[in-house]
N, C-alpha and C positions, 0 to 999 in steps of 0.2 A: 431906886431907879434900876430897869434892869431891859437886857436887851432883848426885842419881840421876836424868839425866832427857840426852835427848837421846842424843849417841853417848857422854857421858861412863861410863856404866859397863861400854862397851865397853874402852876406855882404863885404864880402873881396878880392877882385881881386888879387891873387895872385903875387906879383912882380909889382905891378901896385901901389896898395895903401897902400901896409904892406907886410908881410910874413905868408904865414899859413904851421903851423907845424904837426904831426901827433902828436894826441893824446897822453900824457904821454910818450913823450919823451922828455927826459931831455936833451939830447944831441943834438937836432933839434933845440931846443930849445936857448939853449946857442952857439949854430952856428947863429942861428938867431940876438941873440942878442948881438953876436960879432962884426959880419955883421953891424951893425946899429951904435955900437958905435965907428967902424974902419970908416964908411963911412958917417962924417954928414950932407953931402951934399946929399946925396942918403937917410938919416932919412927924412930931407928938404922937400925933394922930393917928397917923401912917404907920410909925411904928409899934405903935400899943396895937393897931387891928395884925397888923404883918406880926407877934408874937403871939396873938391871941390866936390867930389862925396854925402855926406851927404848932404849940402846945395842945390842939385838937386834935388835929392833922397827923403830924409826924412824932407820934411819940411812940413807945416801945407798947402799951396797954394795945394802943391800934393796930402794928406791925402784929402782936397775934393773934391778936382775934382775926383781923384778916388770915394769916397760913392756917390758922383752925379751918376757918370755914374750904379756905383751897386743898385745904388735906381731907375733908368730907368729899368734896366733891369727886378725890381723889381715888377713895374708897370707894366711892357707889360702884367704880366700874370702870372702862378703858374710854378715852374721848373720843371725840370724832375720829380722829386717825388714831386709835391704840392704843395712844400714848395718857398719861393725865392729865 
C-alpha cells in the first residue's frame, strides 16, 4: 500500500503490485489494509509481482545500460540548449 501522489504511482502498479491510496486518507488506507490482511494470498501475490518488478526494474545491470546509452547521446553532440 502506498500513497498516490508524487512519483509513487509510477513505482506502483496499482492492483498489480500493491494498492495506492489517495493522499491522507485514513480510510483508504485502512480499506487497504484490511484488504491485505483479509486476503494473504493476494498480500503473496502482491508481493512476489512488487519483487519481480524491482528485480527487472531497479537493479544495477539496468542503472548502466541506461548512463551507456545517456552517455552516447552525450557524445553525439550539444542538446537542445548546449548542454548534454
Amino acid at each position: 500500500m502506498a500513497g498516490a501522489s508524487g512519483g509513487v504511482p509510477d513505482a506502483v502498479a496499482d492492483g498489480r503490485i500493491g494498492f495506492l491510496v489517495p493522499p491522507a486518507d485514513a480510510g483508504a488506507a485502512a480499506l487497504a489494509v484490511e484488504r491485505l490482511l483479509a486476503g494473504p494470498d493476494l498480500a503473496a501475490s502482491l508481493g512476489r509481482a512488487g519483487r519481480a518488478e524491482v528485480e527487472s526494474r531497479l537493479n544495477w545491470a539496468r542503472v548502466v545500460r541506461d548512463l551507456r546509452q545517456a552517455a552516447a547521446g552525450w557524445s553525439a553532440g550539444p542538446g537542445p540548449r548546449g548542454g548534454p
